[in-house]
N, C-alpha and C positions, 0 to 999 in steps of 0.2 A: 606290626610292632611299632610303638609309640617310640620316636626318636628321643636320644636322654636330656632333661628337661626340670628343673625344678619351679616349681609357682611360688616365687619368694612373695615377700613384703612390699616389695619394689614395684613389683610387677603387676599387683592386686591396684596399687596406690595409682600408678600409669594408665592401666587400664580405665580406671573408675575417671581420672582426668580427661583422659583423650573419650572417653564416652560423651560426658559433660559439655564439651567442646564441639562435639558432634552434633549434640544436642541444639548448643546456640548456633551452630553455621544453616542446621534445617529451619530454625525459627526465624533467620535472617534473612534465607533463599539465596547464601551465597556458594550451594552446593553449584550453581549451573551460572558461572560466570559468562559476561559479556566475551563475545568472539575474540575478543582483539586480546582480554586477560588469558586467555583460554592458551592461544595461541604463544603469547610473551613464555608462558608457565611452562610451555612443551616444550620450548627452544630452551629453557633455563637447566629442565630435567636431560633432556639428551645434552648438550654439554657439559654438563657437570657428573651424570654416569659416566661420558664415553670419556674425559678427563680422570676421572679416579683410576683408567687403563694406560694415560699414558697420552692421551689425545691433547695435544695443544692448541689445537681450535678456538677463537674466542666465542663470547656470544655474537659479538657483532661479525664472524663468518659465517656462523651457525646459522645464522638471518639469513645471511645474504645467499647458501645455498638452497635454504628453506623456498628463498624468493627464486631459486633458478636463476641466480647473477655465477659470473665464475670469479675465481678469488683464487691466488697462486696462494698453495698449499701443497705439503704431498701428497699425491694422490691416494694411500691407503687411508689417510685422515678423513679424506672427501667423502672416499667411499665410506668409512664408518660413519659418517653422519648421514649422509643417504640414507644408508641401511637402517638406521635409528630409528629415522624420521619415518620411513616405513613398514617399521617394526610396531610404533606406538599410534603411526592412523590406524593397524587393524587389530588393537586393541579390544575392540567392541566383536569380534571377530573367533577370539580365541575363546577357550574352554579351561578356564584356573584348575580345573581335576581331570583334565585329559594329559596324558603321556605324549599322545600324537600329534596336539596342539603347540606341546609343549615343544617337540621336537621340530615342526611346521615353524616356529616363530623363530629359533637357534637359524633356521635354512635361510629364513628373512635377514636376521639380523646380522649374521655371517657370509652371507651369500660374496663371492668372489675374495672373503678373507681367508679362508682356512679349506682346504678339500673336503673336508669332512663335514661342512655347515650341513644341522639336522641329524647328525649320529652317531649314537653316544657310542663313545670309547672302547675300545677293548682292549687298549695298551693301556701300560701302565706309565705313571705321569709324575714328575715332583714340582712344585714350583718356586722357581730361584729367583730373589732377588739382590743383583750385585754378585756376590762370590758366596753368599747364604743360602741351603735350601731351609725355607721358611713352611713348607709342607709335603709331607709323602701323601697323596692322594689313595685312595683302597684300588687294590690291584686291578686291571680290568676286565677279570674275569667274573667280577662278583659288581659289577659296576650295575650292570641294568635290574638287577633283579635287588638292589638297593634304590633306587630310584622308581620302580614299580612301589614295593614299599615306600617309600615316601608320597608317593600320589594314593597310595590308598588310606593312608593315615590324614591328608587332605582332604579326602572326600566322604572317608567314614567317621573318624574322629570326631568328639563331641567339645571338642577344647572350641576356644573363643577364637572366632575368625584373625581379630588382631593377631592372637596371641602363635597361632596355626601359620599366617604368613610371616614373621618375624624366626619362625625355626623352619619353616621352607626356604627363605632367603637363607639362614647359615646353614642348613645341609646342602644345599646345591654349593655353595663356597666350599663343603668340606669335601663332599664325591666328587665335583669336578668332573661332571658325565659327560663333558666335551673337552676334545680339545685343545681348545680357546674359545674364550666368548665366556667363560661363567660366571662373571662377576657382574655382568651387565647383561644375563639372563635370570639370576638371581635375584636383582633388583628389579628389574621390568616384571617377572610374575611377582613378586610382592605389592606390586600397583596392582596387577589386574587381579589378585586375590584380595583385595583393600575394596576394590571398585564393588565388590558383594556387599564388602560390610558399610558403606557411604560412595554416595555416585562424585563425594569432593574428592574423593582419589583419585579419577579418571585426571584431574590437572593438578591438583596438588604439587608443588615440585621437592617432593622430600628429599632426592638425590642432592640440589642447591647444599644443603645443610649438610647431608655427611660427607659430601665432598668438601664446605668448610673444616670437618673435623676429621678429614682424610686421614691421620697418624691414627685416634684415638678409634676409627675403624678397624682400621688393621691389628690395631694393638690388641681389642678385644675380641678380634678375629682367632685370634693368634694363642689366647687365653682360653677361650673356650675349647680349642684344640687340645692347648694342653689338657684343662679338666675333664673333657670327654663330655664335653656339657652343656648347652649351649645359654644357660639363665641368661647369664653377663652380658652376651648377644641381644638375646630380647629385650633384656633392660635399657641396652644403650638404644635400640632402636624404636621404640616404644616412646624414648626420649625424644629422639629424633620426629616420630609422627605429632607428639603432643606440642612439640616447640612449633614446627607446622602450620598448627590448627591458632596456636595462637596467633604466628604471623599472618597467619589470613584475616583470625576476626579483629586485630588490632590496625592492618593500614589499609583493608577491603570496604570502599563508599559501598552502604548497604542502603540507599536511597535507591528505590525499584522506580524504572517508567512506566507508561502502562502497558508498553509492548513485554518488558520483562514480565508484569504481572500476567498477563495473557499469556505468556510462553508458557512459563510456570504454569499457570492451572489448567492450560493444553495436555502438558503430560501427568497433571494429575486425573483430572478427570474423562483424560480420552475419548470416546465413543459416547457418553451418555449425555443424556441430555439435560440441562440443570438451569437455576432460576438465578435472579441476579441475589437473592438469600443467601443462595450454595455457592457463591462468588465472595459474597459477604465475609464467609463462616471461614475462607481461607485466608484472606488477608484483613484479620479483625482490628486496624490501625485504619484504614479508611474510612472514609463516610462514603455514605449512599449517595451522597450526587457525584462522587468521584469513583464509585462500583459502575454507575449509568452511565458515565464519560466513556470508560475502560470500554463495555461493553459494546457500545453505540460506535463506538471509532473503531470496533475487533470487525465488527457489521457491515461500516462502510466499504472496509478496507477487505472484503469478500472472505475474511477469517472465520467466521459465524452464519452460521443460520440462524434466524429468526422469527419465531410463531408465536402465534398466540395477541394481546395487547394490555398495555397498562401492567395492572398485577397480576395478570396471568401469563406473562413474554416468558418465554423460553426458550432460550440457544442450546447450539449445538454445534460444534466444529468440522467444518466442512473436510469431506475426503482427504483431500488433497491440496489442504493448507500448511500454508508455513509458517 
């Protein structure tokens, strides 16, 4: 059963933006940022999720236990940034339309926070904030077998990936199939359901920005509950990816070296073997005596195979290159 859901005007317009955007980040090759950006973006995303919970952590502790320095803090903060950090290295690891995956990651992420890290609920749950209950969660009797439906509406469903992780993040906010931890299991499969549709989700830090508009999440959290609906949801989060994509391609140096270029068309062209043409035909802003630099230094540096001579060379990336 398709979770309730309208395709406004809004969301058609969003859509088509954050497409567009997508579009110039592949043409730019800033899907696969330098290690160091890569890194900065993961420490921005895990403090800024585990802060929308309540976490005071700054970025600059968030480093420093990234780095394995110790930093007087209390210790359940320590530990949720641990837990983070090791929730989003095995990112690559998880299954976005697995139940077991999904549960497997909650164990990670919660592990030594909650007894229950990895499974869902069967009590029933309100969540208060101050002297307000701000939600009745659905009883937990009816919990897993809402949550099976919702992963099969992930994996069957023909809606647009965007549009599929933006109502997977506010249904896990509304069943609340653990508990504790859903709000920063919510967001975290919203990445790795992202990372299908554009490999620039893998670092992206979209968490940074709605934890800048921390009230107007909740607000429309809170909205969509009441409606039974979640548009208003998708709308503001759709928001949230497109403003993103803009902060990437407006203060991201898109000036490639040639190790970048080599990186790059490593994982495009994998196993096969190709001509300095078919090196050409991907990055068509170069010249040919800076295709032949590229490829001669890949050769040196044991990254390449090389056969053939003159206009008949032909590489090939070696096994067990990096």
């Amino acid at each position: 059963m398709k979770p309730p859901y309208q395709i406004t005007n809004r969301i058609i317009e969003l859509v088509a933006s954050v497409a567009e955007k997508v579009g110039e980040v592949n043409a730019s090759y800033l899907y696969k940022p330098r290690t160091e950006l890569r890194r900065k973006n993961r420490i921005r995303t895990i403090q800024s999720s585990l802060g929308l919970e309540g976490n005071s952590l700054s970025i600059d502790q968030v480093t420093a236990i990234l780095d394995k320095k110790r930093i007087i803090a209390p210790q359940k903060e320590i530990m949720e940034v641990k837990n983070a950090v090791d929730a989003y290295k095995n990112l690559k690891n998880f299954n976005a339309t697995s139940l077991a995956s999904f549960c497997k990651a909650h164990s990670i992420l919660m592990n030594g926070l909650t007894e229950n890290a990895g499974k869902i609920r069967t009590k029933s749950v309100g969540i208060i904030k101050g002297a307000t209950v701000t939600h009745i969660a659905p009883p937990g009797n009816i919990v897993k077998s809402l949550v099976k439906n919702l992963f099969a509406y992930l994996k069957k469903n023909k809606e647009l990936i965007l549009i599929k992780s933006c109502v997977f993040h506010y249904e896990i906010e509304f069943i609340h199939p653990f508990m504790d931890g859903n709000g920063r299991m919510g967001r975290l499969w919203q990445t790795l359901i992202l990372k299908k549709y554009s490999p620039v989700f893998d670092f992206l830090p979209i968490e940074s920005l709605v934890k800048a508009r921390q009230s107007e999440y909740y607000r429309v959290l809170g909205e969509s509950d009441n409606m039974g609906d979640s548009s208003g949801f998708i709308e503001f989060m759709l928001q949230i990816i497109n403003e993103s994509l803009e902060e990437l391609l407006t203060n991201q140096n898109i000036n490639l070296t040639s190790q970048d270029r080599i990186a790059i068309f490593k994982e495009k062209i994998r196993k096969s073997t190709f001509s300095r043409k078919d090196y050409l035909r991907q990055f068509k802003v170069i010249s040919t005596a800076t295709a032949s630099r590229d490829l001669k230094l890949a050769a040196e540096a044991g990254i390449l195979e090389k056969s053939g001579d003159k206009r008949t060379t032909l590489y090939k990336f070696k096994k067990n290159s990096s």
